[in-house]
Each structure stands twice: as structure tokens, then as C-alpha cells.
SEDO-843559 format. One record per atom (N, C-alpha, C, O, CB): atom name; residue number from 0; x, y, z negated. Coordinates in Angstrom, 3 decimals, padded with zeros to 6 digits. Glycine has a CB too. Layout:
REM residues N
{fido "CA"; NUM; {X; Y; Z}}
...
END
This chain:
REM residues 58
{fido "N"; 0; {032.012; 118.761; -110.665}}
{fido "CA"; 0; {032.364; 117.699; -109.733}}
{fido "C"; 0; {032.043; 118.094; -108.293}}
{fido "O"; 0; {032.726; 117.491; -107.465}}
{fido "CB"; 0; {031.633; 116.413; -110.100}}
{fido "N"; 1; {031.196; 118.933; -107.824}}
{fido "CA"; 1; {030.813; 119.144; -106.916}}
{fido "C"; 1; {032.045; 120.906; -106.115}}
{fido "O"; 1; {031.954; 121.323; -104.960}}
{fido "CB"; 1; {029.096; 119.142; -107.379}}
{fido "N"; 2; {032.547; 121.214; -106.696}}
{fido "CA"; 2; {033.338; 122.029; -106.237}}
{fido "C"; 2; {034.983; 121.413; -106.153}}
{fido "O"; 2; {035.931; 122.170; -105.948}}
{fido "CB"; 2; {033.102; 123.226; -107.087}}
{fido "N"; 3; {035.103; 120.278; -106.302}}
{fido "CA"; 3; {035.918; 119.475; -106.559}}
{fido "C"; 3; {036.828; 118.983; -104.814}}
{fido "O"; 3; {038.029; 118.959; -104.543}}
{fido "CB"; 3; {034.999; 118.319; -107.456}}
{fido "N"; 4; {035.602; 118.661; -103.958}}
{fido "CA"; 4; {036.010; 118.712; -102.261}}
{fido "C"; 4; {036.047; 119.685; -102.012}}
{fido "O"; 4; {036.887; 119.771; -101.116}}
{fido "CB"; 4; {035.267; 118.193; -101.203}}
{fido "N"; 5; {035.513; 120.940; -102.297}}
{fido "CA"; 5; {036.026; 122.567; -101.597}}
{fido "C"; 5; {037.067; 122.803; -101.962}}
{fido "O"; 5; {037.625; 123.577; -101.185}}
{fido "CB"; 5; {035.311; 123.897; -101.918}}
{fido "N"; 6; {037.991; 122.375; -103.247}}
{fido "CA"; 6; {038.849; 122.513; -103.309}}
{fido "C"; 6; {040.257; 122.219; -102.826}}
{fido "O"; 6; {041.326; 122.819; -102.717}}
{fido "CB"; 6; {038.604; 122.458; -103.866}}
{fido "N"; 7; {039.664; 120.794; -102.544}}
{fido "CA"; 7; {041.033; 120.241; -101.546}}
{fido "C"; 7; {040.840; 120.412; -100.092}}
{fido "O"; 7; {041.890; 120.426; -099.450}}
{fido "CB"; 7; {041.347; 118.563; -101.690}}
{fido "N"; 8; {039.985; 120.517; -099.570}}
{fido "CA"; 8; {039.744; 121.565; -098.328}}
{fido "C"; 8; {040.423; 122.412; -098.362}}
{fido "O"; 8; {041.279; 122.429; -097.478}}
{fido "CB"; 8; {038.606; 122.190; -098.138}}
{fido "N"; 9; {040.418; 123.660; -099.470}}
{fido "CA"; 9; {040.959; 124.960; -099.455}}
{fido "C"; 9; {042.227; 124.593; -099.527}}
{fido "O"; 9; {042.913; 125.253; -098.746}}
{fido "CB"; 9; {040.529; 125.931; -100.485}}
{fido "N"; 10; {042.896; 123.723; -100.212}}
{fido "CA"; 10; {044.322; 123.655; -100.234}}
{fido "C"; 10; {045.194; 123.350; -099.275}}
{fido "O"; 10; {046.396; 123.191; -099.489}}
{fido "CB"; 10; {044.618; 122.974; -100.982}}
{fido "N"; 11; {044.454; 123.215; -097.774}}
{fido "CA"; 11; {045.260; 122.768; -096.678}}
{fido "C"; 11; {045.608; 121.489; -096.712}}
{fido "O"; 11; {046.248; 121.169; -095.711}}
{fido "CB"; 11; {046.356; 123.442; -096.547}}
{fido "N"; 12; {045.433; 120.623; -097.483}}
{fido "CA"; 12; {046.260; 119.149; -097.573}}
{fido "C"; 12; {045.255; 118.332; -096.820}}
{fido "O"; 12; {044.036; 118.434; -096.956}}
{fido "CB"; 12; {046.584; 118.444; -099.288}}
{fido "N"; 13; {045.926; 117.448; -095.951}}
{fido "CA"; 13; {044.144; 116.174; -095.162}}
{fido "C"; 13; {044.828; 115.290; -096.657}}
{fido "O"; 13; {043.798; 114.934; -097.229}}
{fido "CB"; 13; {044.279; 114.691; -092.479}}
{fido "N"; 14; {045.359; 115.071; -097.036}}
{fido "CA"; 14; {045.216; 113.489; -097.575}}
{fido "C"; 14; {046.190; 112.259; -097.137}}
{fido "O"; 14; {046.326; 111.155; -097.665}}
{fido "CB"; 14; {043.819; 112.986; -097.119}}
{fido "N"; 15; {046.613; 112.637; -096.371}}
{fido "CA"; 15; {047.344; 112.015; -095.331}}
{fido "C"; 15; {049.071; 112.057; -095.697}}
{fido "O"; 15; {049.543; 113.075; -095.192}}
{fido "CB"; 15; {046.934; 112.840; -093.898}}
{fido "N"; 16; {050.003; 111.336; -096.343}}
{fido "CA"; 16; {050.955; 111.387; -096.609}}
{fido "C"; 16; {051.710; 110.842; -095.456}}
{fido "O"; 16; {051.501; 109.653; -095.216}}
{fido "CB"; 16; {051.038; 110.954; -097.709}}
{fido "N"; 17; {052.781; 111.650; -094.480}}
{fido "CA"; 17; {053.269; 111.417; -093.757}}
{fido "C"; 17; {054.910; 111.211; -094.163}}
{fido "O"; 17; {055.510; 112.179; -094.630}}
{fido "CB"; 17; {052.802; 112.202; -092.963}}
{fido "N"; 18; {055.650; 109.847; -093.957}}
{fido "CA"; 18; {056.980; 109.550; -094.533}}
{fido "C"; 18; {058.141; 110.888; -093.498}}
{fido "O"; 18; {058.021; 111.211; -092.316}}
{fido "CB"; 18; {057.379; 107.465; -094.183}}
{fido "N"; 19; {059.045; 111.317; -094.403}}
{fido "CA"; 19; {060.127; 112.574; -094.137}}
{fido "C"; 19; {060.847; 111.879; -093.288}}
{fido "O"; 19; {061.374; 110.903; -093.822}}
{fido "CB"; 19; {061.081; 113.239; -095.411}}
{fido "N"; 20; {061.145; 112.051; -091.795}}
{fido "CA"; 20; {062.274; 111.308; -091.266}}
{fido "C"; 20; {063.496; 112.402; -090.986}}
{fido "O"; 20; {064.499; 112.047; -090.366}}
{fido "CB"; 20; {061.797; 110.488; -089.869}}
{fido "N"; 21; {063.359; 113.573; -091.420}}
{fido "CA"; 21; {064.495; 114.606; -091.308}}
{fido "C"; 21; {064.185; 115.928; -091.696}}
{fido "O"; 21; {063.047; 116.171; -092.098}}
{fido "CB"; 21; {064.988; 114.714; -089.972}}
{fido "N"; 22; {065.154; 116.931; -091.622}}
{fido "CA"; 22; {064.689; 118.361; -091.949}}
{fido "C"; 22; {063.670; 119.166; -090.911}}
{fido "O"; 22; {063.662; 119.420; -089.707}}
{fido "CB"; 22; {065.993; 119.214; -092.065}}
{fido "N"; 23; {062.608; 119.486; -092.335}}
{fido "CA"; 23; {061.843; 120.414; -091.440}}
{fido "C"; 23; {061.978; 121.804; -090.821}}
{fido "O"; 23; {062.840; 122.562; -091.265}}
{fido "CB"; 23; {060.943; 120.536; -091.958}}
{fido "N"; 24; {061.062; 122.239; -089.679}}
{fido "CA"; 24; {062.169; 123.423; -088.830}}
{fido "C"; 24; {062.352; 124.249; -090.505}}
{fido "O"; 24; {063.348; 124.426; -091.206}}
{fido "CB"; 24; {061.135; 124.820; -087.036}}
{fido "N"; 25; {061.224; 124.532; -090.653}}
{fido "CA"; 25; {061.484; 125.572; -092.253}}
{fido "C"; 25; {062.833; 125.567; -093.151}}
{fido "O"; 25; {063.564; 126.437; -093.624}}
{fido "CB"; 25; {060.353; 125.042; -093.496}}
{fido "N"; 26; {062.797; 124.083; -093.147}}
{fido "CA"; 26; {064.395; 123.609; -094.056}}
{fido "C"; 26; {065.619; 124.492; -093.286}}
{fido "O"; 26; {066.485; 125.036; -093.971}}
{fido "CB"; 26; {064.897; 121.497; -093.829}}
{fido "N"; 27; {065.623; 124.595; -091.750}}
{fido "CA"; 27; {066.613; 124.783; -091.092}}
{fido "C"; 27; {066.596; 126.301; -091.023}}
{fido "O"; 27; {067.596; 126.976; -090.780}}
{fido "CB"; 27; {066.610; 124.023; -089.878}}
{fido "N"; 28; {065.357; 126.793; -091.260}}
{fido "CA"; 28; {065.130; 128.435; -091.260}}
{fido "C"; 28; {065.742; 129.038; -092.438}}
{fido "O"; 28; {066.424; 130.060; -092.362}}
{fido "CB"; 28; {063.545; 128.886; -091.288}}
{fido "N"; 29; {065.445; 128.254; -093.812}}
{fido "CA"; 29; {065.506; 128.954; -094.906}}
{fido "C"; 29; {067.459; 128.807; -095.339}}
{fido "O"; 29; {067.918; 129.333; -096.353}}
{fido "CB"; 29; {064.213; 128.202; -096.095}}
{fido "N"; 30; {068.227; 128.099; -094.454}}
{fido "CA"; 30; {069.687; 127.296; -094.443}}
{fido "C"; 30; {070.163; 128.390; -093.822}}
{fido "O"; 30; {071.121; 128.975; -094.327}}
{fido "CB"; 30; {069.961; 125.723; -093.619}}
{fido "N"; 31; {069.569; 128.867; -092.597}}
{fido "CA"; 31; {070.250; 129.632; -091.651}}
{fido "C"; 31; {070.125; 131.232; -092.095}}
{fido "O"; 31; {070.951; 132.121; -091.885}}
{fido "CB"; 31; {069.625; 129.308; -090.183}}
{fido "N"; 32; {068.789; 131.333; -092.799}}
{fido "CA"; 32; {069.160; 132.493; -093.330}}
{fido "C"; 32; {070.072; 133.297; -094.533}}
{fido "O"; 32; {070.582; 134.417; -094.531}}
{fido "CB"; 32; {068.314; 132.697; -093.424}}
{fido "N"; 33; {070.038; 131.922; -095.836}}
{fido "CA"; 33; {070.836; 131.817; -096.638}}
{fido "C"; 33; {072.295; 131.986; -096.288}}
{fido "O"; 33; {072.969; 132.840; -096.864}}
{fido "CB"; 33; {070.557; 130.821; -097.116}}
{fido "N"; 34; {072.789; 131.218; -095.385}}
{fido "CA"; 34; {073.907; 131.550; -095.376}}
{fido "C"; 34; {074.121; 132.583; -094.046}}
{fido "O"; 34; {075.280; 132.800; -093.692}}
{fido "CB"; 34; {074.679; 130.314; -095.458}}
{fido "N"; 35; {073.257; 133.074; -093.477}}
{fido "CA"; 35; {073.984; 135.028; -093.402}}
{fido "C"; 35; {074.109; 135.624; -094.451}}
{fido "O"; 35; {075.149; 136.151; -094.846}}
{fido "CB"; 35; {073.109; 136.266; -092.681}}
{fido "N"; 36; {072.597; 135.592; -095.258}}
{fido "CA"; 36; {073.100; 136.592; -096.324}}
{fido "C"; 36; {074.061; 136.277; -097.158}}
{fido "O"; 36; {074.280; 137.241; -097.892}}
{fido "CB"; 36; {072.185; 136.979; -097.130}}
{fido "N"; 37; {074.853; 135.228; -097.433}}
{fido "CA"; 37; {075.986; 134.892; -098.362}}
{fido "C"; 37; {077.322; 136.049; -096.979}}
{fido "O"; 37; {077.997; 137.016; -097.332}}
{fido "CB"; 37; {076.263; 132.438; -098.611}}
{fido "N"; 38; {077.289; 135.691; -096.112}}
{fido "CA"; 38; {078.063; 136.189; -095.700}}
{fido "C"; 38; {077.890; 137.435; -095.460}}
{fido "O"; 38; {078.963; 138.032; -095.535}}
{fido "CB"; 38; {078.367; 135.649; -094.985}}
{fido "N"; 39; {076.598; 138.424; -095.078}}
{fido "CA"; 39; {076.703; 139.739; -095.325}}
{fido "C"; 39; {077.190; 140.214; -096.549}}
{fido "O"; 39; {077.519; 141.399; -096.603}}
{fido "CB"; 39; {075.630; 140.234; -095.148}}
{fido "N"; 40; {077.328; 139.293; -097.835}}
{fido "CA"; 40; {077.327; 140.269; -099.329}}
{fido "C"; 40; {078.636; 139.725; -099.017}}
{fido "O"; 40; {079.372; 140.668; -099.306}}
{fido "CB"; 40; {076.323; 139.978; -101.090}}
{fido "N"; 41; {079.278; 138.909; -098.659}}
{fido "CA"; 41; {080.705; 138.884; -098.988}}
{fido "C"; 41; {081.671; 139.732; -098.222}}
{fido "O"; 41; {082.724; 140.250; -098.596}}
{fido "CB"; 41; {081.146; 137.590; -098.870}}
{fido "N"; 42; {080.966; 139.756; -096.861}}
{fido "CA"; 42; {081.581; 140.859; -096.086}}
{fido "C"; 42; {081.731; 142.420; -096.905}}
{fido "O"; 42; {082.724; 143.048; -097.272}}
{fido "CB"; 42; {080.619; 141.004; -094.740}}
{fido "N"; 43; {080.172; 142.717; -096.996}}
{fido "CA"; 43; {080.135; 143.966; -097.664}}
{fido "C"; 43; {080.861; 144.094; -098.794}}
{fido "O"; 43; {081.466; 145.132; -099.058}}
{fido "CB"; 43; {078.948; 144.301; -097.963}}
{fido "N"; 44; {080.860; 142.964; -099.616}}
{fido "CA"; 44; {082.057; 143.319; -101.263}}
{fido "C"; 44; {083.232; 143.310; -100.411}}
{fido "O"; 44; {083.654; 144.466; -100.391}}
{fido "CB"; 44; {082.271; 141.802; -102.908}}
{fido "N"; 45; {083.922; 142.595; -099.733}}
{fido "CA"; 45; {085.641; 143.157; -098.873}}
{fido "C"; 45; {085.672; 144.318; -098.826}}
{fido "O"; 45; {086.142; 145.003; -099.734}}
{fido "CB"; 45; {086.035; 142.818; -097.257}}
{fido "N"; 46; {085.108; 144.845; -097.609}}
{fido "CA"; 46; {085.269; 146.395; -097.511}}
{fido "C"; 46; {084.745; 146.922; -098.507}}
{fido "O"; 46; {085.737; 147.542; -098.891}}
{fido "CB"; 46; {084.714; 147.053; -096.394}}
{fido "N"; 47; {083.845; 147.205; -099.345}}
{fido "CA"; 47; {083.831; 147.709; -100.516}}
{fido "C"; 47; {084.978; 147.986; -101.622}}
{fido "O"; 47; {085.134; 149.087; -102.150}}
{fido "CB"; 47; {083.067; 147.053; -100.922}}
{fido "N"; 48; {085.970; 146.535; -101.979}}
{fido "CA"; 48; {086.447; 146.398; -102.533}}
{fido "C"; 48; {088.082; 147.450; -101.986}}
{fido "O"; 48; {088.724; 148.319; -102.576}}
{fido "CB"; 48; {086.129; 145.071; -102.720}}
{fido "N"; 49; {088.242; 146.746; -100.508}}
{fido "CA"; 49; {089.243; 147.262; -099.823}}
{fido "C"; 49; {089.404; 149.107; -099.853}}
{fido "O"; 49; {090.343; 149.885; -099.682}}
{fido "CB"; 49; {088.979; 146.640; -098.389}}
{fido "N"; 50; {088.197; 149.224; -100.113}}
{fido "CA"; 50; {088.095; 150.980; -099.892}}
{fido "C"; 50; {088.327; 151.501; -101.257}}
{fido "O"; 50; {088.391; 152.731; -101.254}}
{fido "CB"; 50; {086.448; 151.644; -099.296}}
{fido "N"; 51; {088.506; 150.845; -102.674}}
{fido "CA"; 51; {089.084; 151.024; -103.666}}
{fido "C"; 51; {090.305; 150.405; -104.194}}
{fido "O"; 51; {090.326; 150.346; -105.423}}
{fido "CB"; 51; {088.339; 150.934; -104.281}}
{fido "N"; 52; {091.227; 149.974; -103.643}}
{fido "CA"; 52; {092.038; 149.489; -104.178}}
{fido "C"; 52; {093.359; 150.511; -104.134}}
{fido "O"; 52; {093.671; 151.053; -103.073}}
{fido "CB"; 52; {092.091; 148.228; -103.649}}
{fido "N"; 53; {094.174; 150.753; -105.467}}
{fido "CA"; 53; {094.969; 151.460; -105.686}}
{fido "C"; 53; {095.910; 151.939; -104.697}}
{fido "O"; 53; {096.272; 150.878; -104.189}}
{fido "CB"; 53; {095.380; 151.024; -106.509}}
{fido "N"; 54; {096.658; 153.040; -103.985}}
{fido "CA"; 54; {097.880; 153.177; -103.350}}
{fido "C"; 54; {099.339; 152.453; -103.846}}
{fido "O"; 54; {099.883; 152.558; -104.945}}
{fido "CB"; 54; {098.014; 154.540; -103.355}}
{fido "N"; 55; {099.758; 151.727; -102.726}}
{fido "CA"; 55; {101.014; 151.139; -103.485}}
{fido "C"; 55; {101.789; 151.732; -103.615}}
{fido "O"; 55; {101.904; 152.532; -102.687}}
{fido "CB"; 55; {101.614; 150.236; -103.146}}
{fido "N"; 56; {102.842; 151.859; -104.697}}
{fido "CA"; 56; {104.037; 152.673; -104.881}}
{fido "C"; 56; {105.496; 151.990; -104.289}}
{fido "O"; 56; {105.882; 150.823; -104.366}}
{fido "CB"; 56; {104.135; 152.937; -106.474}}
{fido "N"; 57; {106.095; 153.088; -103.720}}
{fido "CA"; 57; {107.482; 152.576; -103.014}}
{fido "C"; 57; {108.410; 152.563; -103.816}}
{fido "O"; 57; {109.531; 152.204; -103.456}}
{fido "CB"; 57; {108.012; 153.322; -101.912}}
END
């Protein structure tokens, strides 16, 4: 029982529940990075793809 307050100390939390009134910057960090990387891999599969695709025949 007595290691019980060091523990929630250590966990960073006060206790204190504060109500969400919008996205946090983090939310907007982890959005903005997600979708580069969707668009670097899709970029990169195009030209990837483009640099194998068969010669057309006349």
C-alpha cells in the first residue's frame, strides 16, 4: 500500500481529468505524417510499377 502513491506519481497523471474540446497537436502530428507516408509508398509503387510494364506492340 505504501508504494501505491509512487506509483501514480511515476505515471505522469495529476488526477485531474480535463474534458477533450478538439484534436490534440499530437493527433494532428501523427495525421500529417500518415498521410505523407501513404503518399510516398504510392508514389514509389507508380514509378516502380511504370518502370516494368511490358513494351506495346504495333
Amino acid at each position: 500500500m505504501v508504494a501505491l502513491p509512487l506509483l501514480a506519481v511515476q505515471s505522469g497523471h495529476s488526477g485531474i481529468v480535463h474534458p477533450r474540446t478538439g484534436p490534440e497537436l499530437s493527433d494532428i502530428a501523427l495525421f500529417v505524417v500518415a498521410a505523407v507516408g501513404v503518399w510516398l509508398v504510392r508514389r514509389a509503387l507508380r514509378t516502380r510499377f511504370a518502370k516494368t510494364r511490358p513494351p506495346e506492340k504495333d
